[in-house]
Each structure stands twice: as structure tokens, then as C-alpha cells.
C-alpha positions in Angstrom: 4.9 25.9 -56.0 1.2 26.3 -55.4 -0.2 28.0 -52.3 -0.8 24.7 -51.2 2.4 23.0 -51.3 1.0 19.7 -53.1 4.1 19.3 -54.8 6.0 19.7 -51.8 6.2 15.8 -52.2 7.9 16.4 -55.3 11.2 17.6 -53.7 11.2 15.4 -50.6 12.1 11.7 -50.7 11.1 8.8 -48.2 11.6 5.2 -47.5 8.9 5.5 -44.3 5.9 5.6 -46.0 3.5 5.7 -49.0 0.3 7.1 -49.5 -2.0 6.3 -53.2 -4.8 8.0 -52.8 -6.6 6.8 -55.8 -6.2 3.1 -55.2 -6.8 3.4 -50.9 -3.4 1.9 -50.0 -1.1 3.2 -47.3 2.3 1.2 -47.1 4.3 1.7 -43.9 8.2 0.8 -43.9 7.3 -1.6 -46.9 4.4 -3.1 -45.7 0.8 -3.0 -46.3 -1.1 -1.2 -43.9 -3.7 -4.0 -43.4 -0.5 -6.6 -42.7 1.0 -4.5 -40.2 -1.0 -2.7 -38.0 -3.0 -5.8 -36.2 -0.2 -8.2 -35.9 3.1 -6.2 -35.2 3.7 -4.6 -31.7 4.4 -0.8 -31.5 7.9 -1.1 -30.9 8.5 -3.5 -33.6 6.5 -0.8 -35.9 9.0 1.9 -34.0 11.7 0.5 -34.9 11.0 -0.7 -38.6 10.9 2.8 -39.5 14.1 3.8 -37.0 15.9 1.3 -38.7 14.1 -0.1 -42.2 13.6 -3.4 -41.2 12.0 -5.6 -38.2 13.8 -6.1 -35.4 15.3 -9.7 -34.3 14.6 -10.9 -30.8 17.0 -8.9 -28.9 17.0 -5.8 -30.9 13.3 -5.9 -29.9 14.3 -6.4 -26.1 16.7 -4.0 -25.9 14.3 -1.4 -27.8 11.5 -1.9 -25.5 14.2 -1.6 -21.9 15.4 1.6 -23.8 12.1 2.9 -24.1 11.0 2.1 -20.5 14.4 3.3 -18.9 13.4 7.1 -20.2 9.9 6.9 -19.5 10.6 8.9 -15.9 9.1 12.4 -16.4 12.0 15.2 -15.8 11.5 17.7 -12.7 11.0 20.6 -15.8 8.5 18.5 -17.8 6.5 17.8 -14.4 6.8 21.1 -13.9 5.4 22.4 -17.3 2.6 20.2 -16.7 1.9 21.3 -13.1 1.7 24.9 -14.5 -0.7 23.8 -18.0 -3.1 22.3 -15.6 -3.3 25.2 -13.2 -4.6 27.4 -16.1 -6.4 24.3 -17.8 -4.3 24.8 -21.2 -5.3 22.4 -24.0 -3.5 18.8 -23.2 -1.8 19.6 -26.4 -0.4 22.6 -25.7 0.4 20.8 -22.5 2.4 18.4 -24.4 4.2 20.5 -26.1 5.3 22.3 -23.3 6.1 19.4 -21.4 8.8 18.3 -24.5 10.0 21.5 -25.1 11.1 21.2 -21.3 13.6 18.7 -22.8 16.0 21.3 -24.1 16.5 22.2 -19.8 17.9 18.6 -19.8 20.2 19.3 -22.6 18.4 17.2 -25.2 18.0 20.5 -27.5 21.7 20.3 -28.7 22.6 20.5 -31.9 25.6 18.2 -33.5 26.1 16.0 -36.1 26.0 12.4 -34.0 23.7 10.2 -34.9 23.8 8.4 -31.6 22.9 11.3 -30.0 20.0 11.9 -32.2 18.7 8.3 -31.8 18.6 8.6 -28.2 17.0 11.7 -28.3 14.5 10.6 -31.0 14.2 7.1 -27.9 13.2 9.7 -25.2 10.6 11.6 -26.9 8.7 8.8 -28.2 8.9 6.8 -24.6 7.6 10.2 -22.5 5.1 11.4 -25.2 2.5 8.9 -23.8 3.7 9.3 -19.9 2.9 13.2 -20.6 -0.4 13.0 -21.9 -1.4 10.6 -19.1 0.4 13.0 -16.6 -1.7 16.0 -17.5 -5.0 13.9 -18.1 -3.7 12.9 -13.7 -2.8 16.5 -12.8 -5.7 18.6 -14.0 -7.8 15.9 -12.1 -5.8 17.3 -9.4 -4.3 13.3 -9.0 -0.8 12.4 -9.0 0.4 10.6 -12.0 0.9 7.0 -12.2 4.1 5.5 -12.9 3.1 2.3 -15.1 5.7 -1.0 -14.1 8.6 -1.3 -16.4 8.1 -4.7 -17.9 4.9 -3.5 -19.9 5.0 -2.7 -23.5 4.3 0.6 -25.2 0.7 1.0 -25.3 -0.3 -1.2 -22.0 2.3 1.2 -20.4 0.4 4.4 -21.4 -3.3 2.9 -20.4 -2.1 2.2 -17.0 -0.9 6.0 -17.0 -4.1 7.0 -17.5 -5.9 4.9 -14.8 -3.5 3.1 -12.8 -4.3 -0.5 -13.3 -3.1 -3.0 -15.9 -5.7 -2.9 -19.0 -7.2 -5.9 -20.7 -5.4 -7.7 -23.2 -8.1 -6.8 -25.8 -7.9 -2.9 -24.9 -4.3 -3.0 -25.2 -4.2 -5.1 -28.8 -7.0 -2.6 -29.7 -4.7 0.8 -28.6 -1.7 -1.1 -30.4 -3.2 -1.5 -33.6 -4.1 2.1 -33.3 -0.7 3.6 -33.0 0.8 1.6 -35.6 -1.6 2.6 -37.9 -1.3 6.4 -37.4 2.0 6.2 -36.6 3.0 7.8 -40.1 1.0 8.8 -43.5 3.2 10.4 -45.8 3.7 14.0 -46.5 1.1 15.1 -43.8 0.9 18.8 -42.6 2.9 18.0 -38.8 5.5 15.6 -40.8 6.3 17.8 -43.5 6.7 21.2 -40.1 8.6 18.5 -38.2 11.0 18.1 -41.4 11.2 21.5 -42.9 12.7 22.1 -39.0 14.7 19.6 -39.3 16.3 20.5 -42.4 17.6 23.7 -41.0 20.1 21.4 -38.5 17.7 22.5 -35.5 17.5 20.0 -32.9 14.8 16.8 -32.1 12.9 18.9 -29.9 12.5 21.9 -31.6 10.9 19.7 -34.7 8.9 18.0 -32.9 7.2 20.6 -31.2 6.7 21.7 -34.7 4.9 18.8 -35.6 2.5 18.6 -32.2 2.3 22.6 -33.0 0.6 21.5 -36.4 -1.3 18.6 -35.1 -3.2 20.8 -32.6 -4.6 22.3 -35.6 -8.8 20.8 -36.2 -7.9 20.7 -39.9 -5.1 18.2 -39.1 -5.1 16.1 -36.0 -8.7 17.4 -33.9 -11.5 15.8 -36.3 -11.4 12.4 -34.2 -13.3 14.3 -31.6 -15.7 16.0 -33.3 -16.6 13.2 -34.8 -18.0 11.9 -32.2 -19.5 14.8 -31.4 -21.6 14.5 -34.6 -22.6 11.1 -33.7 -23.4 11.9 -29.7 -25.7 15.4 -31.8 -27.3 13.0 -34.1 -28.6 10.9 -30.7 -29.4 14.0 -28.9 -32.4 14.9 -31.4 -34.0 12.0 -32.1 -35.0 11.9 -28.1 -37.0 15.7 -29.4 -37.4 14.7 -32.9 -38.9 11.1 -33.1 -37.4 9.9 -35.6 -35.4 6.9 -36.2 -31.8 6.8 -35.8 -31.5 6.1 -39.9 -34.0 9.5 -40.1 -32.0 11.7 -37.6 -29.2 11.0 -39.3 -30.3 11.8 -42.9 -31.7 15.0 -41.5 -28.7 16.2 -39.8 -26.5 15.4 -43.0 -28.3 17.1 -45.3 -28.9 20.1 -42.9 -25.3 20.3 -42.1 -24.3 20.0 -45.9 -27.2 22.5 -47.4 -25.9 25.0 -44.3 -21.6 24.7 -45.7 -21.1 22.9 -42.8 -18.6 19.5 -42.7 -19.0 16.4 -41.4 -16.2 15.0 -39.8 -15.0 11.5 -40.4 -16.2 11.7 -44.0 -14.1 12.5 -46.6 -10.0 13.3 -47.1 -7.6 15.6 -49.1 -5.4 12.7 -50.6 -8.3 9.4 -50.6 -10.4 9.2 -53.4 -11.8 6.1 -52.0 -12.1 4.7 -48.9 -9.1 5.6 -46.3 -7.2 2.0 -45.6 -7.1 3.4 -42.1 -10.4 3.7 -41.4 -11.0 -0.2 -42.3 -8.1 -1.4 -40.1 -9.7 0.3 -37.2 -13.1 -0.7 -38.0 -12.5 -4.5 -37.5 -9.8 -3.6 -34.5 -12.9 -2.1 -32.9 -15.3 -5.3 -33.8 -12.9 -7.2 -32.1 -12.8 -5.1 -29.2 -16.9 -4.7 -29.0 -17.9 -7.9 -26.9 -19.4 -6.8 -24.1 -23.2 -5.6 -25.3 -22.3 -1.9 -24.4 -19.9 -1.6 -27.0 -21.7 -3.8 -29.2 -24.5 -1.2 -29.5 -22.5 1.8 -29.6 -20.9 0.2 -32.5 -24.3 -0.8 -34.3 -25.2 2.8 -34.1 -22.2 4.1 -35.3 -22.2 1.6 -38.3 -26.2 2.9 -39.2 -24.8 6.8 -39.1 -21.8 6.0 -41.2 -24.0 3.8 -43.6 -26.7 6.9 -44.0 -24.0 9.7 -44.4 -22.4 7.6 -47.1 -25.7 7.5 -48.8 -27.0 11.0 -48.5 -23.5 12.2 -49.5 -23.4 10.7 -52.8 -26.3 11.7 -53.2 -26.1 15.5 -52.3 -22.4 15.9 -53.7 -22.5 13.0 -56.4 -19.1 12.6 -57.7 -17.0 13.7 -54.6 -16.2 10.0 -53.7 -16.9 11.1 -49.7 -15.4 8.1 -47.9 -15.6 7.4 -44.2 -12.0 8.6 -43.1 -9.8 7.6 -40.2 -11.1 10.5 -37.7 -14.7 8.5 -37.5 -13.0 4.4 -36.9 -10.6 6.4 -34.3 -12.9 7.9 -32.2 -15.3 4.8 -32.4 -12.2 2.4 -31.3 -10.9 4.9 -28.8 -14.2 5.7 -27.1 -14.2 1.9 -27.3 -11.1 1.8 -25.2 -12.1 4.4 -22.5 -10.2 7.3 -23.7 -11.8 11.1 -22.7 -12.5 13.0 -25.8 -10.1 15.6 -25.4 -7.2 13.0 -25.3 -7.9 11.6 -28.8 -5.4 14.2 -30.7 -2.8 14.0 -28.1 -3.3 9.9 -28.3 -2.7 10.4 -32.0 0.4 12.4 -31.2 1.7 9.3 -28.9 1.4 7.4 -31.8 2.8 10.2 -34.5 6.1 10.8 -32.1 7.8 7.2 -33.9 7.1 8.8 -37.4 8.1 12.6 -36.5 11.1 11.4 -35.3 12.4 8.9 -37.9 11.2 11.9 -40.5 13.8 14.1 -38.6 16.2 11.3 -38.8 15.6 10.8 -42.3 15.8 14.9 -43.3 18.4 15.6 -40.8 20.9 13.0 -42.6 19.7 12.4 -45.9 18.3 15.8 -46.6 18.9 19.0 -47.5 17.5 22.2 -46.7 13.5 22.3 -47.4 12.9 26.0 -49.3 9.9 25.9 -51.4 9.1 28.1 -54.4 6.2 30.6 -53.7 3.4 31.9 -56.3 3.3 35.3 -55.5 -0.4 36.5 -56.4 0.1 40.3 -55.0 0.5 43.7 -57.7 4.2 44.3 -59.2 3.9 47.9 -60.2 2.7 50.1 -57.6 4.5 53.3 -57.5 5.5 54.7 -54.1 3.3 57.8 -52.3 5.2 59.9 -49.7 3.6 59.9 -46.1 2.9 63.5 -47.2 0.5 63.2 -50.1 -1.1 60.4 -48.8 -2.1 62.8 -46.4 -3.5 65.5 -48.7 -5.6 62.8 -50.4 -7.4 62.1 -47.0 -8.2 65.7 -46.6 
């Protein structure tokens, strides 16, 4: 096994998803990306990969009554919260907090019933998105909203966040987001959520391995720096003078010639461009009617067109693609969403395929123990404490 673990893939084996880098196709439960995402609802998504296949009529209902039935935040995750916003933690480590509070309520245990498992794997995805709108509430120093239980999945978690129902096109928008991060293979958080699981720990404990990993900027924070770029590239031209199409071209080569990256463009497994990044580019022309978002989208389009450009042209050959970080935080600044509440969004969305990866590893799998290539010396001889001494004098 390399340092990397690229061939950790080798020794694992999935029905959720598929990832081809080489010909930009992502299929999800047995479906292509591009057929799922924008027509299915998240809990027909959720439980596709809970159960490989789509759910009938009343399957559906009773998924989406289970789901709102555990959305009620315990006293211990309202608790972790309250604490995380007092000393303005990051809402991820907020989140994980808040879950880990689960094993208080018992949900930690570890046996072999399925049931058990499923209902556990039920309450984690329902609260993910009722604790990150909690914590966005409570470090606003507002109390959190508790969203009516007839609405689905993602209208449920918008009016968390503000306490109003959403429009229709906000709420398609946010769905087709979450199903189309909801899983992506052998990803860094999937494969710490599974190597946990494959030790018989418990749902929680893997899950806060897989929001552990997300946290990381390699991994689940690009979305908002992203934007960041974009909001820079802005910033100068009102010193600079130049044209949007200019500033841009400047800041890309700059920020290549100085080692820097530019997030949104490019990814470890696409050679070409990232399926994703398409599905939420027309989610978010649909969503841009109103002439604000309209021309937040123009711009975005004439950054990403010139940073594909100068790329090839300053790393010809590296087949830099726009990625899914840059569409997501177009389509969830789109939405309304606060920067810092893009990862943990992602992790709303990621909790469905965490938990059917556990699922999958916990009763299919076996224990995950990859080879290592040690690259450290074989033959040193050992020095007493003594004469290492003497050799400093």
C-alpha cells in the first residue's frame, strides 16, 4: 500500500457509488448522477442507498415521518451547542460535538441488530441539518427554530436557518445539492467513517470520524474559499482598473507563478470535468431569476471561463477542470447560505452516505487494515544513553 492509500479501493467493495475519473461519470445507487440529482427528492436518494432501490409510495411516507419524528434536538446536543457557541468553535466542530452527544442518549451501543443500526443511522441524518441550523441560531445569540413536521428534508433545514418556509425554487435548488454530494466513492471522510466501522464501533463514533475528516480544507472546506477567490478577484479591479476578464487572468497567473491553488479548479480522481460541478451549474441557472443572482452568476461564469484558459495554458496538460467546490458555493451563495455553513451543509448532505457506508462495512465487511510502505532505515545499531552522551561533549 502506498503512502497514499489509492488502492485502498482495491480491498473495499460497494454497491453505493462509482466514481470514473477519466470518463467524468459519478453513478449513485445505479444511477447516473445527471438522472438523479434534479428529479429525485432527498429522501428518495436516502433511502436508495439505505436500501438499493427507490422507495414505493409508503415506504417514502413512512421514511420522511421517521425522519421528522427524530428531528427534536436532545437536552445534551442542545447543550454541546450552547457551550461551542459560547467559545465560537468552528460549526463543524460544533457538529460533531452536538452528534457525539448521541452516545448520552444511548445511541453509541454496540450490537449486532440491524434495526438498531438503521434507526440510529435515521436519527443522525434527520438532526445533522437541525444542528447546523441550531448553532448558525445560538451563536447569533437566537433561539433555534423548530421547522413544522410535514416539510421535507431540505425545506425543513432552510426554515432552521431562518424561520420561515423557503421558496419552492430555493428548496429544489438545496435538494439537488444534497443528492448530489450525498456520496462519491472512496472519499477521505467515507473511507474514516468505514475503517471505524469495520472495527464493530458504533454509528456515532464513525460518523464523527467522517465530520472529523470533512473539517479538513483538503477535503470538505474548498467551497468557501472558493468564493473567496471570486469576492478577491472583485476586490482589485475597484484599485486595479481592469476588467473583470483582466483581473481574473492576473490573479491566476499570480497565484499559480507564487505555488498557490485555486480552489474550485481541479480534482485528485477527474481528469475531466467533475459531473458534479455541471449538475449544480444548471441547478443554479435555474435558481438565478431574479437580476441579482443573474449577475452574480454572469461573473462567476467569466472567472471560471478565464481560469480555465490561463490554466491550460500555464500547466498545459494537467486537464484543470472546474470542480464541485466552485458550482457549490455559486448555488449555495445563491440560496442564502453564510459561508462558514457551506462544509457543515455538505456534511447534512454526506450524513445519508456515511451512514449507509457504515451499514455496508459494518455487515458486509470485514476489518479495514492496510499494508504500509515503510520508507524509514532498517539497520541502525542501538547507542546507550551513556555514549550518546560522551559524543555531545
Amino acid at each position: 500500500m502506498n503512502p497514499q492509500l489509492d488502492n485502498a479501493s482495491d480491498a473495499i467493495r460497494t454497491r453505493l457509488s462509482r466514481v470514473d475519473g477519466l470518463a467524468g461519470e459519478l453513478i449513485i445507487g445505479g444511477f447516473r448522477l445527471e438522472d438523479l440529482a434534479p428529479q429525485a427528492s432527498f429522501e428518495e436518494v436516502v433511502f436508495l442507498l439505505w436500501n438499493d432501490r427507490l422507495p414505493t409510495s409508503a415506504e417514502l411516507s413512512g421514511l420522511r415521518e421517521a425522519l421528522a419524528r427524530e428531528r427534536s434536538l436532545s437536552p445534551e446536543a442542545r447543550q454541546a451547542l450552547t457551550q461551542a457557541s459560547r467559545h465560537g468553535v468552528n460549526p463543524m466542530d460544533a457538529v460533531r460535538l452536538a452528534v457525539e452527544s448521541q452516545t448520552l442518549e444511548g445511541s453509541g451501543a454496540v450490537g449486532d441488530d440491524l434495526a438498531t443500526w438503521q434507526t440510529q443511522a435515521i436519527r443522525i441524518v434527520a438532526r445533522m441539518p437541525m444542528l447546523v441550523a441550531a448553532y448558525a441560531r445560538l451563536r447569533a445569540g437566537a433561539e433555534p427554530f423548530d421547522p413544522p413536521s410535514g416539510l421535507g428534508h431540505a425545506a425543513a433545514y432552510l426554515f432552521a436557518l431562518r424561520g420561515a418556509d423557503a421558496d419552492p425554487e430555493a428548496i429544489r435548488a438545496l435538494e439537488t445539492y444534497l443528492n448530489t454530494v450525498v456520496d462519491h466513492g472512496l472519499n477521505a471522510s467515507t473511507f474514516a467513517a468505514r475503517i471505524v466501522a469495520s472495527t464493530h464501533s458504533d454509528m456515532v463514533a464513525a460518523v464523527a470520524a467522517g465530520l472529523a475528516a470533512l473539517k479538513g480544507p483538503l477535503h470538505g472546506g474548498a467551497p468557501g474559499p472558493a468564493l473567496e477567490m471570486m469576492e478577491n478577484i472583485e476586490g482589485r479591479m475597484q484599485t486595479s482598473g481592469r476588467s473583470l476578464e483582466g483581473e481574473t487572468e492576473a490573479y491566476v497567473r499570480e497565484t499559480v507563478a507564487a505555488g498557490g491553488r485555486l480552489m474550485g479548479f481541479g480534482h485528485r480522481v477527474y481528469k475531466v470535468r467533475d459531473p458534479r460541478a455541471d449538475v449544480l451549474g444548471a441547478a443554479a441557472e435555474r435558481l438565478a431569476s431574479d437580476p441579482q443572482r443573474a449577475g452574480f452568476l454572469q461573473r462567476a461564469k467569466s472567472i471560471e471561463q478565464v481560469t480555465l484558459r490561463v490554466l491550460e495554458q500555464v500547466k498545459p496538460g494537467r486537464n484543470l477542470r472546474t470542480n464541485v467546490e466552485f458550482y457549490t458555493a455559486l448555488l449555495l451563495q445563491c440560496i442564502g447560505l453564510p459561508t462558514d455553513l457551506f462544509t457543515p451543509t455538505f456534511a447534512v448532505s454526506r450524513a445519508a452516505g456515511w451512514t449507509a457506508h457504515i451499514l455496508e462495512q459494518r455487515f458486509d465487511g470485514r476489518l479495514i487494515r492496510p499494508l504500509e510502505m515503510y520508507t524509514g532505515p532498517q539497520d541502525r545499531a542501538w547507542v546507550p544513553l551513556e555514549a550518546r552522551r560522551s559524543k555531545e561533549g
